[in-house]
C-alpha positions as CSV (number, residue, x, y, z in Angstrom):
1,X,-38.1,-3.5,-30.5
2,X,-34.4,-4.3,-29.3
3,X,-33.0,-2.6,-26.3
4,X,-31.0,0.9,-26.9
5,X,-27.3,0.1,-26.5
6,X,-26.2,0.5,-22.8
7,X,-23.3,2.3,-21.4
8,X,-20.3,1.1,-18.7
9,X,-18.3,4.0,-18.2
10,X,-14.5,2.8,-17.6
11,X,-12.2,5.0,-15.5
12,X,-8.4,5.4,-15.2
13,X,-5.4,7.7,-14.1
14,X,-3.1,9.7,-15.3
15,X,0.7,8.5,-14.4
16,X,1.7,10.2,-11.3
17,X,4.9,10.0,-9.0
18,X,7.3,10.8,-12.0
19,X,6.1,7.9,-14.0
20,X,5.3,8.3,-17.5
21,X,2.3,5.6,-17.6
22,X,-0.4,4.8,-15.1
23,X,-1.3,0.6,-15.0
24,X,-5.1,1.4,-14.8
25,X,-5.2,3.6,-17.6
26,X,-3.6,1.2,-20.2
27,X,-6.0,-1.6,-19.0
28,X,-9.3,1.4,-19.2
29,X,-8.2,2.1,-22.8
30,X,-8.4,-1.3,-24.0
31,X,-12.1,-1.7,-23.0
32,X,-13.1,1.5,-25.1
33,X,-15.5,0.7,-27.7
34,X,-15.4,-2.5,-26.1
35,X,-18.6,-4.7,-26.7
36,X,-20.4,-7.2,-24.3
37,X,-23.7,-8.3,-25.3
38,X,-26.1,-4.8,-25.2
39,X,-23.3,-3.0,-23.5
40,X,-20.5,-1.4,-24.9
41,X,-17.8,0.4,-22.5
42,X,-16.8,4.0,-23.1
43,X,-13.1,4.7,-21.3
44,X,-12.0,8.3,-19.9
45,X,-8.6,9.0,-18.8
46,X,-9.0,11.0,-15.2
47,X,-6.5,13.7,-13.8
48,X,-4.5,12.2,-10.5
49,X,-5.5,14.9,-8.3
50,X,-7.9,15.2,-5.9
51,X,-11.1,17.0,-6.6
52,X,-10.1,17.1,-9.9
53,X,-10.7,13.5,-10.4
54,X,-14.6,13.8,-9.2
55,X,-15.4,16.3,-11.4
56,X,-14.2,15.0,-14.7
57,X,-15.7,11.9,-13.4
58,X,-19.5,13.8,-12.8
59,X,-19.2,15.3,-15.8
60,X,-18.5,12.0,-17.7
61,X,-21.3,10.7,-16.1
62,X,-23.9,13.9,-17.1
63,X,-22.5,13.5,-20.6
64,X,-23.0,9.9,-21.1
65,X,-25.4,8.8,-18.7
66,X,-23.9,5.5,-17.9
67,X,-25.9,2.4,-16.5
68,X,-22.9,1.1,-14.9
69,X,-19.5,2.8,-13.8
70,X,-16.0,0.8,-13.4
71,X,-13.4,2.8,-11.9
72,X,-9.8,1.4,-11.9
73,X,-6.6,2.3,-10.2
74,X,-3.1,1.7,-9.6
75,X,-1.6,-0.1,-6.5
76,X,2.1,-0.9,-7.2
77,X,2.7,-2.9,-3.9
78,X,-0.3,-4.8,-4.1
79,X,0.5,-8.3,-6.6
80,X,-3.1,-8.7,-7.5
81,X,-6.4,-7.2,-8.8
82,X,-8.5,-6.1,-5.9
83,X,-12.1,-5.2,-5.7
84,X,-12.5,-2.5,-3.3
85,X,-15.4,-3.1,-1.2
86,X,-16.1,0.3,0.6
87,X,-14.7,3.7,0.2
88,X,-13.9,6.0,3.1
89,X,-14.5,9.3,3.8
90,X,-10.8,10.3,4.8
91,X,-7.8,11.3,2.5
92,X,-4.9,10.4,4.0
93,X,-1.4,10.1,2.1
94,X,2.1,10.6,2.5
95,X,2.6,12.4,-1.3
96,X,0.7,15.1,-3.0
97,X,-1.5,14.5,-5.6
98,X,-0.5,15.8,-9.4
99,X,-1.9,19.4,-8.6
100,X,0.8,19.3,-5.6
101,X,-2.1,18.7,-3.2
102,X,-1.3,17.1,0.5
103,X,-4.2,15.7,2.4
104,X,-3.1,14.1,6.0
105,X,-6.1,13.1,8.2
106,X,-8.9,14.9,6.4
107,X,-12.2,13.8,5.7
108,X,-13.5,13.8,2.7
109,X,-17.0,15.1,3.2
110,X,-18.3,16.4,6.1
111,X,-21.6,14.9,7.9
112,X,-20.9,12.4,5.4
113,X,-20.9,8.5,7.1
114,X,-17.5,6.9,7.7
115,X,-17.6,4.6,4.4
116,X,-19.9,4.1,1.8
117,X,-20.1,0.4,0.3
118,X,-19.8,-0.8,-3.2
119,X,-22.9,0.0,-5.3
120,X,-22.3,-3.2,-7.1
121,X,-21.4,-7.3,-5.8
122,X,-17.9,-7.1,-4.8
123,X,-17.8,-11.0,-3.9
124,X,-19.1,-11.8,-7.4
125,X,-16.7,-9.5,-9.0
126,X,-13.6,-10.7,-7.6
127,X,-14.3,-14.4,-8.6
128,X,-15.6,-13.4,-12.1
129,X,-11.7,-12.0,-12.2
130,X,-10.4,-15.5,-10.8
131,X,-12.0,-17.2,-13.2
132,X,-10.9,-15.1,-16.3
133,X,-7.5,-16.5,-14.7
134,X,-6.0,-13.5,-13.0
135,X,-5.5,-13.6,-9.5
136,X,-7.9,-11.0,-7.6
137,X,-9.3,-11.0,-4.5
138,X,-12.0,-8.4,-2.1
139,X,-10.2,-5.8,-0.6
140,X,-12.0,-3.3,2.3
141,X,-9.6,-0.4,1.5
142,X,-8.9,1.6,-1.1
143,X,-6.2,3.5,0.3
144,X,-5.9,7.2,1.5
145,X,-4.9,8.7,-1.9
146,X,-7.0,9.8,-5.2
147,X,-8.4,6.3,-5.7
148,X,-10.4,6.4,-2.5
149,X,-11.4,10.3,-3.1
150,X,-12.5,9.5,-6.3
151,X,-14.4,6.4,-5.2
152,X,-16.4,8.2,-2.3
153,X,-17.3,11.0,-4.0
154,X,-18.8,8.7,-7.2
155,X,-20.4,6.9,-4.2
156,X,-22.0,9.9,-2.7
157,X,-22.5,11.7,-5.9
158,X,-24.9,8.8,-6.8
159,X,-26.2,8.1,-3.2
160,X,-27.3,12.0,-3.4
161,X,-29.0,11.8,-6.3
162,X,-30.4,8.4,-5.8
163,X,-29.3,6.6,-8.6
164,X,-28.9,2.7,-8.5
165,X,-26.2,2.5,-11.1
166,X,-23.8,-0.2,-10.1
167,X,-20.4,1.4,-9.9
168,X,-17.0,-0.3,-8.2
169,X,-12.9,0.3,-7.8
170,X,-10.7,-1.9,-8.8
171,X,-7.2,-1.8,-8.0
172,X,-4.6,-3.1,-10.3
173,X,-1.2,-3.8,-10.0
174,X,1.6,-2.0,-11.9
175,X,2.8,-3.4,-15.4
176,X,6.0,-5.1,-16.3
177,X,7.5,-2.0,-17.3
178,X,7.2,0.2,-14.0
179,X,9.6,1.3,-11.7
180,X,7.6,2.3,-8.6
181,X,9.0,2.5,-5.1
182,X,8.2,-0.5,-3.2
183,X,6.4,-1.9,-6.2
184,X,5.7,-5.5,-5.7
185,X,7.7,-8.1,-8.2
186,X,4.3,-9.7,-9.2
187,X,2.7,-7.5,-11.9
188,X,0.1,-7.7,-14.5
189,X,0.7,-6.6,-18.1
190,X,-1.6,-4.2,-19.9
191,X,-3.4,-7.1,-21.8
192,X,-4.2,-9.5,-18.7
193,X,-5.2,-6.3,-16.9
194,X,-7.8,-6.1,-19.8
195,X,-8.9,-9.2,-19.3
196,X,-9.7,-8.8,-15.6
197,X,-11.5,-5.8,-16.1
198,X,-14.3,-7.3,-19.1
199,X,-14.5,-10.1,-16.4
200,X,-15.3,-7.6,-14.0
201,X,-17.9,-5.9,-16.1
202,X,-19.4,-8.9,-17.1
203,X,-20.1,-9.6,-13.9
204,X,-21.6,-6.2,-13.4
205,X,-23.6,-6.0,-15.8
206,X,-25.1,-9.5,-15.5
207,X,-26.3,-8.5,-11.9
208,X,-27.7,-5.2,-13.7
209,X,-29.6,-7.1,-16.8
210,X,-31.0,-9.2,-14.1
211,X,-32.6,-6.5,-11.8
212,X,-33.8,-4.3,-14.8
């Protein structure tokens, strides 16, 4: 008999900072119902707030039971996609989240290690991205704000309960229509944004196919 359809959950934000739309979550919805061989991607929109963000993300994952997770986010001053690499355990950012929340210097989870890595190739990622023809690179932080919360707890949430689901961050840069503070000029519209990310979970789920 064929394999049951498999499931990539695909994450992004709500706008924050007075915008009105958030770069990851108009490349996230794209992939929704999206179809890649056995896999088809199912997207969630995720409140930009701290612990918010984590448990909308666990419950996602209880409901659907996903075989591999993407989580995306939005860096306006970075020009390119990048694949986060680890997640640490400290939120540290200058704004508050969209609940009004200001973390300075505060670990995320205590007794927890400094970082938790990737759960998925990182290196094989970013050049599946290069290769769709959008510039994208490794990156070894994913900042001190709700993209790195978010990340660590998914981390640790699966680490906990010893699940080997590949799961990643990818940071993309804002779209064409943005206004961010110190946004860089180079910026990725909705569509190649898209385009990054299937590449992305291509690559994923390739490396998952293999190890099942």
């Amino acid at each position: 008999m064929p394999n049951a359809t498999r499931t990539i959950l695909v994450t992004g934000f709500e706008p924050f900072g007075g915008e009105t739309v958030n770069a990851s979550w108009e490349a996230a919805r794209k992939l929704d119902g999206w179809r890649c061989g056995e896999w088809i991607a199912t997207a969630r929109l995720l409140p930009c707030a701290y612990d918010a963000s984590v448990r909308e993300l666990v419950r996602a994952i209880e409901a659907l039971g996903p075989d591999a997770i993407l989580m995306t986010g939005q860096a306006a001053r970075r020009g390119l996609v990048c694949v986060e690499r680890f997640a640490h355990n400290l939120d540290d950012a200058a704004a508050p989240d969209n609940l009004g929340v200001l973390r300075q210097g505060i670990a995320i989870s205590a007794g927890a290690p400094e970082r938790l890595e990737a759960a998925a190739p990182v290196g094989a990622v970013a050049a599946a991205i290069r290769a769709a023809g959008i510039p994208g690179r490794m990156s070894r932080s994913a900042g001190g704000f709700v993209c790195n919360h978010l990340y660590f707890g998914a981390l640790q949430y699966l680490r906990e309960r010893g699940r080997a689901t590949p799961a990643v961050f990818i940071h993309l840069p804002a779209t064409p229509g943005q206004a961010p503070a110190a946004a860089s000029a180079r910026r990725l519209d909705a569509a190649q944004a898209a385009t990054a990310l299937k590449a992305a979970a291509a690559a994923m789920l390739d490396v998952r196919a293999q190890a099942a």
